[in-house]
Backbone as ProteinMPNN parsed JSONL, in Angstrom:
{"seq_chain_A": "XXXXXXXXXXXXXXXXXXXXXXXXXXXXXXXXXXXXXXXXXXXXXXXXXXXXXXXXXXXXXXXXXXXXXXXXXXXXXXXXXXXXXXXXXXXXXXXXXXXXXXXXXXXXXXXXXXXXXXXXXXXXXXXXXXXXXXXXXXXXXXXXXXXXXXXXXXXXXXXXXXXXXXXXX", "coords_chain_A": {"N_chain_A": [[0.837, -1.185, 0.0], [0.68, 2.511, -0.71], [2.296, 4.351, 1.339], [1.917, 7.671, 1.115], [-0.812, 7.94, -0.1], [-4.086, 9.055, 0.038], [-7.177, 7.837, 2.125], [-10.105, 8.561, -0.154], [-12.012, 11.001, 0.077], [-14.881, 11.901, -0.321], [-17.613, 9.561, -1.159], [-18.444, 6.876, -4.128], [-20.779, 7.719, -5.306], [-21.115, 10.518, -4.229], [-19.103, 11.537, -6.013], [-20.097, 11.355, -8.13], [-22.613, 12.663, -8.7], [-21.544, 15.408, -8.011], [-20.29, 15.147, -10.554], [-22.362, 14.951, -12.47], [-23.002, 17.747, -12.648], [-23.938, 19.81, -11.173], [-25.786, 22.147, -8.998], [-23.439, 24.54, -7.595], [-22.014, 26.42, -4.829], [-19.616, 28.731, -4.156], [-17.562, 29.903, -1.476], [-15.767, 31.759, 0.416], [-13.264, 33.287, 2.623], [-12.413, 36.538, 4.061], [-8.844, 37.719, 5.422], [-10.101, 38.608, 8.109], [-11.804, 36.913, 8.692], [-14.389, 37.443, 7.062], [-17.254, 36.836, 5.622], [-17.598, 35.947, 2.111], [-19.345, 34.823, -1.166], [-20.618, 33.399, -4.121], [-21.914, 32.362, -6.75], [-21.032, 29.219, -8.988], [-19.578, 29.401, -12.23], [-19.516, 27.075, -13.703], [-17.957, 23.474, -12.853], [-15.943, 21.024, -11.711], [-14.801, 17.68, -11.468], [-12.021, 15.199, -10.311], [-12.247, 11.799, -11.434], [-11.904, 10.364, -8.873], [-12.196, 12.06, -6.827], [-10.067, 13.303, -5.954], [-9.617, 16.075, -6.847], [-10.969, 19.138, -7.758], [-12.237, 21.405, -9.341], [-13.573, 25.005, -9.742], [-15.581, 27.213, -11.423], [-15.454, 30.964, -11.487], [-16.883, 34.138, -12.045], [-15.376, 36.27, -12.836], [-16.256, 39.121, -12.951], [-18.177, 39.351, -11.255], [-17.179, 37.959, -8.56], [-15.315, 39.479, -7.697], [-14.656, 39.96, -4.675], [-14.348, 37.425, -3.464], [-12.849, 35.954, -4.919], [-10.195, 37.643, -4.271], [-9.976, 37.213, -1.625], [-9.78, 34.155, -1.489], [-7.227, 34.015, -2.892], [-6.048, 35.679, -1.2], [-6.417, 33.963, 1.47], [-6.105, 31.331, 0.701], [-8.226, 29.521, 1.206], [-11.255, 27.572, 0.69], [-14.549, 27.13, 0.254], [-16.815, 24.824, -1.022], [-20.166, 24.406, -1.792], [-22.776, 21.656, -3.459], [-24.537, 20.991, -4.695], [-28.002, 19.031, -5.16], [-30.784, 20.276, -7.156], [-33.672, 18.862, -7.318], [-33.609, 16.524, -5.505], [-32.678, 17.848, -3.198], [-29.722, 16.574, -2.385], [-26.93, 17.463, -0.915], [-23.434, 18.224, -0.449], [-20.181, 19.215, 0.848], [-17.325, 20.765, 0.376], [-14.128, 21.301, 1.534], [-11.083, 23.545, 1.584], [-7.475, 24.11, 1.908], [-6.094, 25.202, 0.269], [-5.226, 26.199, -2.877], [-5.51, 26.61, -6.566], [-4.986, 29.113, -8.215], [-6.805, 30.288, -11.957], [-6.815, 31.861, -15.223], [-9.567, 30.563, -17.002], [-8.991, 28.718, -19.79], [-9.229, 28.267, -23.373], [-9.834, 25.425, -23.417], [-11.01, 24.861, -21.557], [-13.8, 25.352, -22.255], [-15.614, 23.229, -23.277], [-16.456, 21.405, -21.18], [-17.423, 23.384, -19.668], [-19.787, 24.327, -21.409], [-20.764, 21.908, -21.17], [-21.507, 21.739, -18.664], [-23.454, 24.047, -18.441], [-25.251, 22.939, -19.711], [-26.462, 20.583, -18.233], [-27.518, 21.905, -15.853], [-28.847, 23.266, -17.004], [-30.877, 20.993, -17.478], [-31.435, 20.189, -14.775], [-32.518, 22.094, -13.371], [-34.897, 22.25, -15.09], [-35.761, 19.7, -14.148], [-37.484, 21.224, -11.455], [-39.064, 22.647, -12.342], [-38.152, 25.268, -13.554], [-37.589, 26.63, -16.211], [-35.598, 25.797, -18.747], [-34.397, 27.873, -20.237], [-33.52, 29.842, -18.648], [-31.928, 28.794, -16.848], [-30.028, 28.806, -18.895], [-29.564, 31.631, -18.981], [-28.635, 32.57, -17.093], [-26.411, 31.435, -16.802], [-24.527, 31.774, -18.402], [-21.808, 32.681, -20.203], [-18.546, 34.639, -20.697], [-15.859, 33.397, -21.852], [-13.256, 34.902, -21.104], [-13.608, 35.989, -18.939], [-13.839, 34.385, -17.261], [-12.637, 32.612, -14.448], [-10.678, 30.3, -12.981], [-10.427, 28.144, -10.804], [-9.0, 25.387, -8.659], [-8.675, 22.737, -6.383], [-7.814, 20.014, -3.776], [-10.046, 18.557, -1.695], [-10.149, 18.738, 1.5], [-11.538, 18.249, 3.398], [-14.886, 17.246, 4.303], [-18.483, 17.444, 3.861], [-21.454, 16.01, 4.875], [-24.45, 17.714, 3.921], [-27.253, 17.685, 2.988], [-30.536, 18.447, 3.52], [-31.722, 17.445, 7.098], [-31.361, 14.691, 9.691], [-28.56, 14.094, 9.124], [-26.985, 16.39, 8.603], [-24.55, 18.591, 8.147], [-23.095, 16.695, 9.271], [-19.6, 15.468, 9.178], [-18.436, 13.59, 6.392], [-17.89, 10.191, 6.581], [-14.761, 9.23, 5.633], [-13.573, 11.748, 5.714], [-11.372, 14.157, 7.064], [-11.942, 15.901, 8.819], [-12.802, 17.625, 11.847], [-14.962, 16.075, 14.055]], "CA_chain_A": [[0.0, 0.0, 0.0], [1.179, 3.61, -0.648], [2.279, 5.245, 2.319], [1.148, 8.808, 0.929], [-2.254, 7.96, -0.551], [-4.998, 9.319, 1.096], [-8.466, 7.649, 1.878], [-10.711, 9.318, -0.54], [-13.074, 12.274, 1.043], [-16.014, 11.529, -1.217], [-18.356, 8.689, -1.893], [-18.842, 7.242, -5.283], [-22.447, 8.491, -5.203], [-21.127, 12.169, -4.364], [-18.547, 12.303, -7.06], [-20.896, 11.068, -9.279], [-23.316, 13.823, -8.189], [-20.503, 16.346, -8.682], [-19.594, 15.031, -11.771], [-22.964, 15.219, -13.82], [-23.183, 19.055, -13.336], [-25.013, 20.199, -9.822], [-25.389, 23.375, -8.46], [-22.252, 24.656, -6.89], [-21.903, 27.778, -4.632], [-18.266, 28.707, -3.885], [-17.374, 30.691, -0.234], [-14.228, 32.275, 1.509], [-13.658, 34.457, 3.747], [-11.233, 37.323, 4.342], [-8.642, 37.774, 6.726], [-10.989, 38.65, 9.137], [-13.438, 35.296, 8.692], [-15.503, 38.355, 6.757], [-17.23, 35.696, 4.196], [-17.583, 35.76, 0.546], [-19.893, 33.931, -1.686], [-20.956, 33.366, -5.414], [-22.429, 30.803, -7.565], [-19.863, 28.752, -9.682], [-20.38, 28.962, -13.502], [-19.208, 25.396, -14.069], [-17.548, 22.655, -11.777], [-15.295, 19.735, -12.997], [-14.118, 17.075, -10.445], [-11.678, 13.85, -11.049], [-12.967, 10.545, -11.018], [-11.238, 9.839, -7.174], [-12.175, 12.729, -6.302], [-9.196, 14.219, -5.441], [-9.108, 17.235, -7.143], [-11.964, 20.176, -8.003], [-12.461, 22.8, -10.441], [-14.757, 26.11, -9.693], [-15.207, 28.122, -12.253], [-16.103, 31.856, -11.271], [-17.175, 34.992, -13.207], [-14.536, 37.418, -12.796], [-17.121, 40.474, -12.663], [-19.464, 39.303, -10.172], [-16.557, 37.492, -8.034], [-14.387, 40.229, -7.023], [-14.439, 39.906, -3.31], [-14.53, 36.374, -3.422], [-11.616, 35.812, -5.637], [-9.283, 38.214, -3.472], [-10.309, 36.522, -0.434], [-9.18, 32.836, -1.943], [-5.936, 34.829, -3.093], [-5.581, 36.029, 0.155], [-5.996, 33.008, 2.179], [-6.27, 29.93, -0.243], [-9.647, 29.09, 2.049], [-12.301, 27.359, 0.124], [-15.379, 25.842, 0.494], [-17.552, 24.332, -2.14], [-21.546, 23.408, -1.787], [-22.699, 21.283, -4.697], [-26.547, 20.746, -4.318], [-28.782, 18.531, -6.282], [-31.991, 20.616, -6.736], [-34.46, 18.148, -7.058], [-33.897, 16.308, -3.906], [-31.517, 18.603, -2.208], [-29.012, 16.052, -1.372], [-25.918, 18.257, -0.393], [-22.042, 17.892, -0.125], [-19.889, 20.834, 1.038], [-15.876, 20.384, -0.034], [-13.598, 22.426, 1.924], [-9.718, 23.559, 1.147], [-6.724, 25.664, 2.813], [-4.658, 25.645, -0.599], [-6.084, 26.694, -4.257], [-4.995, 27.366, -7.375], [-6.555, 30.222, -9.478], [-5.854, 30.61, -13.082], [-7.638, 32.259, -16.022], [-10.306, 29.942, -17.966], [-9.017, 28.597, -20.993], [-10.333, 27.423, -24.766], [-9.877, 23.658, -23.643], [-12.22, 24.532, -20.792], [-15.049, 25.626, -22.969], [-16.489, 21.936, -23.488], [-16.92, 21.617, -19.725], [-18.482, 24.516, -19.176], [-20.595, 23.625, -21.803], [-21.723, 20.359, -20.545], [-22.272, 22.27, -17.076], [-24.504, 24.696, -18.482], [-26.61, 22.49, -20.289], [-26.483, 20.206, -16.997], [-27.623, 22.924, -14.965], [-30.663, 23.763, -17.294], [-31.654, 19.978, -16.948], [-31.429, 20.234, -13.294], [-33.149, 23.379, -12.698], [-36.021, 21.789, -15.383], [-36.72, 19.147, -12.87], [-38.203, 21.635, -10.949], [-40.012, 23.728, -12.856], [-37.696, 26.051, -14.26], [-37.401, 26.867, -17.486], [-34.181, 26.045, -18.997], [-33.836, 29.16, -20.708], [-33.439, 30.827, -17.231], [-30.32, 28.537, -16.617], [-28.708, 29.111, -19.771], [-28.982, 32.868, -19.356], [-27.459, 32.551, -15.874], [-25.058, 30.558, -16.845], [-24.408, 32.706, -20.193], [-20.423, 33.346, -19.878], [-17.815, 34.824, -21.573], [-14.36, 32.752, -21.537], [-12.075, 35.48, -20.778], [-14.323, 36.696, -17.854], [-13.946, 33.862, -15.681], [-10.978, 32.067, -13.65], [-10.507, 28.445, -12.322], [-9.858, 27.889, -8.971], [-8.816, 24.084, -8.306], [-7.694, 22.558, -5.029], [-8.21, 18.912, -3.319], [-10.774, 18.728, -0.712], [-9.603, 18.279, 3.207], [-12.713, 18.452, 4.451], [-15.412, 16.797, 3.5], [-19.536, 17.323, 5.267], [-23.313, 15.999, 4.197], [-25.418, 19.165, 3.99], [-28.378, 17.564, 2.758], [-31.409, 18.675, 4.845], [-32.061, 16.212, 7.994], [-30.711, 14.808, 11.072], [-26.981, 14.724, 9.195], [-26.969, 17.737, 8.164], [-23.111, 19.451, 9.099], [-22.012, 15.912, 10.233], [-18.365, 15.45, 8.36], [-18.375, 12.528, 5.931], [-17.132, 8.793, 7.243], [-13.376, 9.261, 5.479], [-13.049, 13.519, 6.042], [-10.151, 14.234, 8.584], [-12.414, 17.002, 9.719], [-13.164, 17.432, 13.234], [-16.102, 15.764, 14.263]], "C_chain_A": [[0.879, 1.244, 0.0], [1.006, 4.268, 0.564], [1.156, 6.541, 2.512], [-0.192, 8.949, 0.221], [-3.504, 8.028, 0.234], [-6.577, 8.31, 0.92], [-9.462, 8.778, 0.883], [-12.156, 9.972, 0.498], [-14.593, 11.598, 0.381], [-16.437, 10.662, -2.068], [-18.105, 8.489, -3.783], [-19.983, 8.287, -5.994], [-22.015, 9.96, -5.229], [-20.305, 12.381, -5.659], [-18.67, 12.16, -8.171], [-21.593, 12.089, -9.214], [-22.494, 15.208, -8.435], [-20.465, 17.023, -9.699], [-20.2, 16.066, -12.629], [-23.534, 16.588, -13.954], [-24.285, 19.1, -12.256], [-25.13, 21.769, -9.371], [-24.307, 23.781, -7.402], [-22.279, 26.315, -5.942], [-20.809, 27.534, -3.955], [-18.741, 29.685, -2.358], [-16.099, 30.732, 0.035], [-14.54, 32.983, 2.248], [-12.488, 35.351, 3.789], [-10.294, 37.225, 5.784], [-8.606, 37.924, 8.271], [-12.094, 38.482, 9.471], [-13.702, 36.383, 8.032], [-15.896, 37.332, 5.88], [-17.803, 36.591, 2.629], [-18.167, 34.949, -0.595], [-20.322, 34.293, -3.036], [-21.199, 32.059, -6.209], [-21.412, 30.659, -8.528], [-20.744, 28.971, -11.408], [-20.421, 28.075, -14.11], [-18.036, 25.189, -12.327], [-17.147, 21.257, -12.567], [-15.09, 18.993, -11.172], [-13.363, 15.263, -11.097], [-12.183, 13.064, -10.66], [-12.727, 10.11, -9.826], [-11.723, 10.909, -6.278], [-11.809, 13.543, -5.672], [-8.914, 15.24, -5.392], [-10.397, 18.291, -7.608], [-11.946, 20.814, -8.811], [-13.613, 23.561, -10.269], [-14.089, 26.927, -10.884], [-15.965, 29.53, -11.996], [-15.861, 33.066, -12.581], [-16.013, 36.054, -12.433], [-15.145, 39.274, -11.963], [-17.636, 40.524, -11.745], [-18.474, 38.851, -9.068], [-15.755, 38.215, -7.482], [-13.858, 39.807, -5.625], [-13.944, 38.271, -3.092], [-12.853, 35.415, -4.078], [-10.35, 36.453, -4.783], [-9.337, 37.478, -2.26], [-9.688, 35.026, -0.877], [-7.639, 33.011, -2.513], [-5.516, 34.545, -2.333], [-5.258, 35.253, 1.048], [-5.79, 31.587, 1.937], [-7.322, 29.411, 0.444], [-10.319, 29.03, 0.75], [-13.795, 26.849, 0.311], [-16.396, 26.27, -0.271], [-18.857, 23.596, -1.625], [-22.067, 22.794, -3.068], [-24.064, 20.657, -3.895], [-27.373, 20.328, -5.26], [-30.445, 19.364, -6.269], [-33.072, 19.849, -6.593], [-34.708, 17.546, -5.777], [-32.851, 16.748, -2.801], [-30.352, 18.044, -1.674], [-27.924, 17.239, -1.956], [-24.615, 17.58, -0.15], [-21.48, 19.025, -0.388], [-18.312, 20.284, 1.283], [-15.276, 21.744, 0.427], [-11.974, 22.349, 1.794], [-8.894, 24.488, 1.767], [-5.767, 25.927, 1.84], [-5.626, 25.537, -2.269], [-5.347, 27.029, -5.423], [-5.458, 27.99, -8.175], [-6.042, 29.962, -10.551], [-6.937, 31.277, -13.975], [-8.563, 30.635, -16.915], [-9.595, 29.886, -19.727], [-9.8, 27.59, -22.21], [-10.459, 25.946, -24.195], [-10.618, 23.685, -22.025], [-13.789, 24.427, -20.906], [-16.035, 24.165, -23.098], [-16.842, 21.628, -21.756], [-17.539, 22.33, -19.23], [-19.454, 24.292, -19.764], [-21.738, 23.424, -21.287], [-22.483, 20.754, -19.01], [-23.235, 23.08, -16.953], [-25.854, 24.015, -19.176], [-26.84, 21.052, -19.077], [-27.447, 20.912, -15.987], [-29.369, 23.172, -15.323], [-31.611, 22.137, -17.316], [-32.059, 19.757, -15.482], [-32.675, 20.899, -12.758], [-34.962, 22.669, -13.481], [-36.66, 21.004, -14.255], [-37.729, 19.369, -12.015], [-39.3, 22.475, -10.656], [-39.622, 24.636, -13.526], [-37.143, 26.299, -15.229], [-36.589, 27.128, -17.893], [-33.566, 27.04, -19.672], [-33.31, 30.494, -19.655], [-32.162, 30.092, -16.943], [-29.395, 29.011, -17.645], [-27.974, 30.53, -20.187], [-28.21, 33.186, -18.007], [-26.661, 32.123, -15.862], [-24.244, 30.916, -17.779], [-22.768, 33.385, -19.62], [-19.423, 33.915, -20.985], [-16.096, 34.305, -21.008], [-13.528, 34.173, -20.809], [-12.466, 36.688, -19.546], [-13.995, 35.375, -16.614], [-12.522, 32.745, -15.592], [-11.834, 30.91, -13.096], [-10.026, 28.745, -10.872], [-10.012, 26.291, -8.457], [-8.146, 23.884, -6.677], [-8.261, 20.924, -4.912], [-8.603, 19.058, -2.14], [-9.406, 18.204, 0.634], [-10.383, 17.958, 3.667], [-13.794, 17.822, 3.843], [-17.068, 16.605, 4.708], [-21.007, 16.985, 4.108], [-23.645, 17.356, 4.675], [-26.641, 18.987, 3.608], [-29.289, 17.783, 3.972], [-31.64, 17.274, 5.501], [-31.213, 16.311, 8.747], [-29.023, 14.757, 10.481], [-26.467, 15.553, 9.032], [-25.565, 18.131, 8.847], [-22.239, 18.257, 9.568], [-21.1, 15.514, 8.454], [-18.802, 13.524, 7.572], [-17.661, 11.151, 6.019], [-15.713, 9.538, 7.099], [-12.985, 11.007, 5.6], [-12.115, 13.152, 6.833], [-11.076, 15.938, 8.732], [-12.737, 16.727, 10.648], [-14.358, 17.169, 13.085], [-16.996, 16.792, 15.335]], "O_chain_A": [[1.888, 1.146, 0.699], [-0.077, 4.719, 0.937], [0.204, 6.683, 3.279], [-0.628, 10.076, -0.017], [-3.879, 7.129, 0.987], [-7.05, 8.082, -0.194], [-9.49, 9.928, 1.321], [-12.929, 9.456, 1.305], [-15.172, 10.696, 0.988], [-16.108, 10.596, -3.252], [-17.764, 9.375, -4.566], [-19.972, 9.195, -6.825], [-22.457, 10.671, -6.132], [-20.667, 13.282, -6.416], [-17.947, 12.508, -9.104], [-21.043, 12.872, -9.988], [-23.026, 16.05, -9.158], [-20.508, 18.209, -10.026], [-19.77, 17.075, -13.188], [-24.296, 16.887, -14.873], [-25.368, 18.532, -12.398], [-24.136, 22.453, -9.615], [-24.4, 23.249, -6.295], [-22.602, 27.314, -6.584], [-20.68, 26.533, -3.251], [-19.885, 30.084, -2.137], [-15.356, 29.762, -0.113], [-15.652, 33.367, 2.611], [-11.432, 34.787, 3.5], [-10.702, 36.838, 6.879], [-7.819, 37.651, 9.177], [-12.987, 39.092, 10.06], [-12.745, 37.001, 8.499], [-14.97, 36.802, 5.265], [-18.293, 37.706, 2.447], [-17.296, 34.238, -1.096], [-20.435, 35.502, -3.239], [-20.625, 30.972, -6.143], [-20.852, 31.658, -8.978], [-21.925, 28.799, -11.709], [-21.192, 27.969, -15.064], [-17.622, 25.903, -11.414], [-17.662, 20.653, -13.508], [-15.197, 19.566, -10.088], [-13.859, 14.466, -11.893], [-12.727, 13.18, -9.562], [-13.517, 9.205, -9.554], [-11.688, 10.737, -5.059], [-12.426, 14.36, -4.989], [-8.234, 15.746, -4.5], [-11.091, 17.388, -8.076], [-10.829, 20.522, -9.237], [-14.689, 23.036, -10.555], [-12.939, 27.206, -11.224], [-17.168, 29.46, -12.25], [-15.127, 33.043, -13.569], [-16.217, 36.438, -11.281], [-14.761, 40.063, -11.1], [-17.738, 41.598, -11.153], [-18.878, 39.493, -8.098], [-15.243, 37.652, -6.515], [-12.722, 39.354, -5.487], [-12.953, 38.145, -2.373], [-12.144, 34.525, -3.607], [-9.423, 35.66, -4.619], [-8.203, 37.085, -1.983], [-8.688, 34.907, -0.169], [-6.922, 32.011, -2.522], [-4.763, 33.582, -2.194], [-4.172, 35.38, 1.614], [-5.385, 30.783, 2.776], [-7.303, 28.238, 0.07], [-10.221, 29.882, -0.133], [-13.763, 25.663, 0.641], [-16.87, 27.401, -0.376], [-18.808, 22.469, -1.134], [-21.769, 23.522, -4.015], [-24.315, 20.078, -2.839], [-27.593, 21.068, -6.22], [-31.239, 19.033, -5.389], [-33.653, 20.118, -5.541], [-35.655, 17.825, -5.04], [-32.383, 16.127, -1.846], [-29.798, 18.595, -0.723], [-27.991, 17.787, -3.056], [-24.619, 16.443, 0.321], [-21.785, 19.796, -1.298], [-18.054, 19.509, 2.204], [-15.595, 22.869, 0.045], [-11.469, 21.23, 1.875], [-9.347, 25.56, 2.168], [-4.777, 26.617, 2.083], [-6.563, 24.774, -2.504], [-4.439, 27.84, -5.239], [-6.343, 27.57, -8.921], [-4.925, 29.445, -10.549], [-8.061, 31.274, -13.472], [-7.84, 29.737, -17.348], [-9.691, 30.755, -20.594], [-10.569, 26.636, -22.096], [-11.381, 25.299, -24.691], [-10.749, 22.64, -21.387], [-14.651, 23.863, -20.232], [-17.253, 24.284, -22.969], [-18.026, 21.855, -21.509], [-18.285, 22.032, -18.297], [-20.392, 23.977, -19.032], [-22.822, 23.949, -21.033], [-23.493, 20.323, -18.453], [-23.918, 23.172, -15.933], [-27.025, 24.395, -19.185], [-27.841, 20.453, -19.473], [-28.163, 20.169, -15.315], [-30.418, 23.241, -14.681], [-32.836, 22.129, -17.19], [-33.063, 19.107, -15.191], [-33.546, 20.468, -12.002], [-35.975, 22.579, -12.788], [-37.646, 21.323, -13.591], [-38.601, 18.569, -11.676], [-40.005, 22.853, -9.72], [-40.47, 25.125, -14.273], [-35.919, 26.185, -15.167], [-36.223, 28.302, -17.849], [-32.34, 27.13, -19.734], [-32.897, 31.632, -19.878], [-31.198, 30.838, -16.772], [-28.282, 29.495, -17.439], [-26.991, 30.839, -20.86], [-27.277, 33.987, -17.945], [-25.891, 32.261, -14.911], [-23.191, 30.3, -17.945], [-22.627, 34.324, -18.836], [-19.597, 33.572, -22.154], [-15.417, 34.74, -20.078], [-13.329, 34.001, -19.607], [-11.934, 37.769, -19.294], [-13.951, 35.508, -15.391], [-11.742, 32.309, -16.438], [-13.025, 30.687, -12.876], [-9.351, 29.549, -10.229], [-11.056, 25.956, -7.897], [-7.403, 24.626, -6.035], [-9.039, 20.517, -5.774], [-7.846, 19.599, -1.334], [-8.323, 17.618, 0.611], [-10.173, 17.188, 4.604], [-13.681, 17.815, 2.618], [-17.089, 16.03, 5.796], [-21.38, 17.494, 3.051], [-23.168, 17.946, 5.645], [-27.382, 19.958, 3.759], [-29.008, 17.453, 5.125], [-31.74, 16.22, 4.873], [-30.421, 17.242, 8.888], [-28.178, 15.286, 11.204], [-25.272, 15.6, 9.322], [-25.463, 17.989, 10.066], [-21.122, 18.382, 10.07], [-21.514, 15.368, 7.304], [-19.304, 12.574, 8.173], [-16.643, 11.121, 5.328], [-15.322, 10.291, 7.991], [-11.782, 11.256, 5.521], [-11.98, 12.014, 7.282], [-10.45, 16.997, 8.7], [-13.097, 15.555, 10.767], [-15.024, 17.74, 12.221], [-18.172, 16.537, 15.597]]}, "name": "protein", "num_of_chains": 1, "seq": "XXXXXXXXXXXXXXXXXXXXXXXXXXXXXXXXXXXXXXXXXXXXXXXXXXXXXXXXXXXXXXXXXXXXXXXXXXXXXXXXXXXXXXXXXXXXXXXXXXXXXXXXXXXXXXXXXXXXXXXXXXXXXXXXXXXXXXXXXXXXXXXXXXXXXXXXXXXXXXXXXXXXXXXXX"}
């Protein structure tokens, strides 16, 4: 067995859930906890789950982006709308970068993801695809590998850390 290989943070089930394009809302906080929040415009994750991809809008992200700069603090909610199940991915190291062309098919797939999602519930996928309506050279990546790892789906687990997390219980 590899010494340095970590138990994975997240279920198959969640990083399947992830995968096929969920609602994501990013958070930080500034150097003085102040928090910071914004909806992702896509979300990638590897098959192990090791590793993340947020993709934010540049324009709307300001605060949010400086703040993940500032302290490499992350944390990621990824929410199925239909039946709300929840998983909330948290990080103390990040890497930003600008959005490039060979991200465009991912984003994509996440916006037309997004407007199947949101259909489920009534909403009319033309309302996701104009919220989700980006321009490449507006939005930045921000990758990291979870540490943290918590159910958020409504109910009695709600906040409790996931079996393999090394978060405090």
């Amino acid at each position: 067995m590899n010494p340095t290989a970590r138990t994975p943070l997240l279920s198959p089930e969640h990083i399947a859930m992830v995968d096929k394009g969920v609602s994501a809302i990013v958070s930080s906080c500034d150097v003085q906890l102040r928090p910071s929040i914004m909806r992702a415009m896509g979300s990638s994750i590897t098959p192990d789950g090791g590793s993340v991809t947020v993709y934010l809008s540049r324009r709307q992200s300001r605060q949010l982006l400086l703040d993940v700069a500032a302290t490499g603090r992350i944390a990621v909610v990824f929410s199925e709308p239909l039946s709300h199940q929840t998983v909330q991915v948290k990080a103390t190291q990040t890497r930003i970068r600008p959005a490039q062309a060979s991200d465009e098919p991912l984003l994509q797939r996440y916006r037309t993801a997004m407007a199947h999602e949101v259909a489920k519930v009534g909403i009319d996928a033309r309302f996701a695809h104009a919220m989700f309506d980006w321009q490449l050279d507006d939005l930045v990546a921000i990758s990291f590998e979870p540490q943290e790892a918590y159910d958020q789906t409504p109910g009695p687990r709600a906040g409790a850390a996931l079996p393999a997390s090394g978060a405090a219980p």
